[in-house]
C-alpha positions, 0 to 999 in steps of 0.5 A: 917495142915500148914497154909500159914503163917507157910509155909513163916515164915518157909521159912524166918528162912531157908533164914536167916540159909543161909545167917548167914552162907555165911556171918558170918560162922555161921548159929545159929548166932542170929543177923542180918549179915548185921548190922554191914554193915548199922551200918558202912554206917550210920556212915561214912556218918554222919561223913562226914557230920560233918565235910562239915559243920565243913569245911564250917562254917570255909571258911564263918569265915575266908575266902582267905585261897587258895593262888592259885591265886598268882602263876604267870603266873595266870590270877585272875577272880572274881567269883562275876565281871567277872573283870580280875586281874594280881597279881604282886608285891604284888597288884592286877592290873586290865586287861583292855581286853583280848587282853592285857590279851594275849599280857602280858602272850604271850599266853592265861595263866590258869585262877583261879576263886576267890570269891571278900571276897577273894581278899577285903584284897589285895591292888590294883593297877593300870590297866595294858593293852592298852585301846580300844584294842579288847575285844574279838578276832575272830577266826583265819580262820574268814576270810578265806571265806569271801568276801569284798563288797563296795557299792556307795551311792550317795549324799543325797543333791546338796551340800553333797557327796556321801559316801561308806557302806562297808560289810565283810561276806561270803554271796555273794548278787547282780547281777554282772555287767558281759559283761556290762558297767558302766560310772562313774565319781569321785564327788570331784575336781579330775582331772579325772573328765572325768569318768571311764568306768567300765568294767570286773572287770576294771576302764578305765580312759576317756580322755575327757568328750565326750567320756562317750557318745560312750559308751551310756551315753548321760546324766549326768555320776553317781558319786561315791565316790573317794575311790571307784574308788580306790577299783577297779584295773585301767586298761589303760587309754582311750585317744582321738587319736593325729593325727600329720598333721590332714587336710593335704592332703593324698594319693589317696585311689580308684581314690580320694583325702583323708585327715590325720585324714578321716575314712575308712570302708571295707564292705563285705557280710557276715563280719564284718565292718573293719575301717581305720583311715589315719594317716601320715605314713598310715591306721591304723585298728581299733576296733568298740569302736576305731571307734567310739571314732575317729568319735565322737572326735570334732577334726576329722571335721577338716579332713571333710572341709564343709562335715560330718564326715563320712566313705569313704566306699572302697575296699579291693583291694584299701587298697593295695595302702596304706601301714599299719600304724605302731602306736598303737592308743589304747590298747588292754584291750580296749573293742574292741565293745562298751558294753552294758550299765549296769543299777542299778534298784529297788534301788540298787546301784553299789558295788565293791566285793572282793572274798577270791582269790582277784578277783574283780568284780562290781555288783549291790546290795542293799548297807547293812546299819546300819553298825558301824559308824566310831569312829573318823569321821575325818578318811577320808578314812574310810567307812561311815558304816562298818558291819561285819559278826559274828565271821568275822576278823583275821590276815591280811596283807596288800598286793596282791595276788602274791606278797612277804609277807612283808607288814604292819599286822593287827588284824581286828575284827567283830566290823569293826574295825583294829589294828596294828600287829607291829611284829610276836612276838604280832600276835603269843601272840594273838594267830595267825600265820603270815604265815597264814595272809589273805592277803588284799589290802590297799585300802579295810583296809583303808575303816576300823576304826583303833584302837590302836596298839597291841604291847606288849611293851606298856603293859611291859612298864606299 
């Protein structure tokens, strides 16, 4: 009887008869049919390695054999450095940055990276590129989103000024001023020292220093930085009324006799007060603030002789007896009631805000410190701090929204500062369009250290 082991051993041989006659043809072959494979394998790979080692113990003796990196138009990298070379008239020329990498090649050129053993043979020459240019260049959409806020900070002592944080990020912080007013005064000897009134957006120059009580501010007004004054567009100037003939005798308004210059209010159950004030040629209308404004000018007493400026109160019928003044006394962006007044509370100040379509509005926010400082502190229109938002900057040019293209461009970077586009030639070498340029006021790129021009002449000059 069979025992297991035959049975397998048997089976083996059977196997092996099958397989000695798919492979080799013949099933009586006594050797294995897969010798000649393995025996095949085995050799290619030791001959492979053979000649790796050959191939690498020659690199290590005599290194540099690729010539690669002499092509031009080839931007050099040394594996060891990072260092950028340009090879041109036999030397190898450091890069200073790859913004000046762009400006040579006019575009980003194909990089070959060597080994330093490579390149010890190869003599040197002198940098080419424009030092303190950028290192690294935002993306071209870096500022499609983003919003550009200034905050005042006040004087830190009696003898210093106040000065400006200006931050460049997509992140919209603060409470916006809205519906409410702020009075402002500029802290260096300007002649509008009066103040501004801040409302929707929109500066209003004071004619006088009493004015700044009409609309609540019977304190010393805050003082901001002259610059940001500037950040915010100038709407028409607030100006106390010229009365000519002011205390001369008027006409007799419902059986009395009036002075140029006195104030009338129409009042009426269920409206609004309406006043007057009378003028040589009749009664002018005017608005609450316009009131207001005419009430508190000093000059008015001089219609009130011994008496207190105060409103003749008459009917609508009795206006029929004075014909209309044709002057304009104030404009119509005046506020027509005096607004609330806006207060920066828990340590927050006033910061003008720019959004990406060029609206402006004043909010009031925590001013982002720890910013760049500028590098050439005797740049007086730049801001004390700068802070950008990672990967913030692009092309810009300067301008407003709405108008023809035509201005000065600029690259600005997310190192807060900005470099001159002297042509479409430099910007299009940087790897920008200048018909997508983010268009910026030159109030705000002033706020922005300048660097050095990015202009490719510098570098083929060198």
């Amino acid at each position: 009887m069979q025992s297991r082991r035959d049975q397998v051993q048997a089976q083996s041989y059977v196997l092996g008869r099958l397989t000695s006659a798919l492979v080799a043809g013949d099933p009586e072959r006594s050797e294995n049919p897969h010798r000649r494979t393995l025996v095949g394998v085995v050799c290619g790979v030791l001959i492979a390695g053979l000649l790796v080692a050959g191939f690498g113990v020659y690199g290590y003796l005599r290194p540099g054999g690729s010539s690669a990196w002499r092509k031009p138009g080839t931007l050099v990298l040394e594996k060891e450095t990072g260092s950028r070379y340009v090879y041109a008239g036999g030397q190898l020329r450091p890069v200073l940055n790859y913004a000046s990498v762009r400006l040579l090649f006019g575009e980003d050129p194909p990089r070959v990276s060597v080994s330093s053993r490579s390149l010890t043979t190869v003599t040197r020459g002198l940098p080419v590129g424009i030092a303190a240019a950028p290192d690294a260049l935002p993306p071209a959409d870096g500022l499609a989103d983003a919003s550009w806020t200034s905050c005042a900070v006040g004087p830190a002592g009696a003898d210093e000024r106040s000065g400006l944080f200006l931050t460049v990020s997509a992140t919209r912080t603060g409470e916006p001023l809205g519906e409410r007013a702020v009075v402002v005064r500029p802290d260096s000897g300007a002649a509008d020292r009066a103040g501004h009134l801040i409302w929707q957006g929109h500066r209003y120059r004071l004619g006088a220093s009493w004015m700044a009580r009409v609309f609540g501010y019977d304190g010393p007004t805050e003082q901001v930085d002259p610059r940001w004054l500037d950040l915010v567009p100038a709407g028409a100037g607030i100006d106390p009324v010229e009365v000519s003939g002011l205390g001369d005798p008027g006409p007799r308004v419902q059986g009395r006799d009036t002075r140029i210059g006195q104030l009338f209010v129409v009042r009426l159950a269920g409206a609004e007060d309406r006043y007057y004030v009378l003028l040589p040629d009749g009664l002018s209308p005017l608005t609450a603030t316009g009131y207001a404004i005419v009430a508190a000018d000093p000059r008015t007493a001089q219609a009130y002789p011994g008496e207190t400026v105060t409103p003749i109160q008459v009917g609508p019928a009795a206006l029929a007896q004075v014909p209309v003044s044709q002057l304009r006394l104030f404009p119509d962006a005046v506020p027509a009631v005096p607004p609330p007044v806006g207060v920066a509370t828990d340590g927050r100040t006033w910061c003008v805000r720019q959004d990406p379509t060029g609206v402006v509005e004043v909010v009031a926010d925590l001013p982002q410190v720890g910013g760049l400082l500028p590098a050439d502190p005797a740049g007086a229109d730049s801001a004390e701090s700068v802070r950008m938002a990672p990967a913030a900057g692009g092309l810009v040019r300067s301008g407003r929204p709405g108008q023809a293209a035509g201005g000065p461009m600029y690259l600005v970077t997310d190192a807060g500062l900005r470099y001159p586009v002297p042509s479409a030639e430099a910007a299009e070498a940087l790897g920008y369009q200048p018909s997508g340029a983010v268009v910026v006021a030159p109030e705000w790129l002033r706020l922005l250290p300048e660097g050095p021009a990015l202009d490719p002449a510098l570098i083929r000059g060198s």
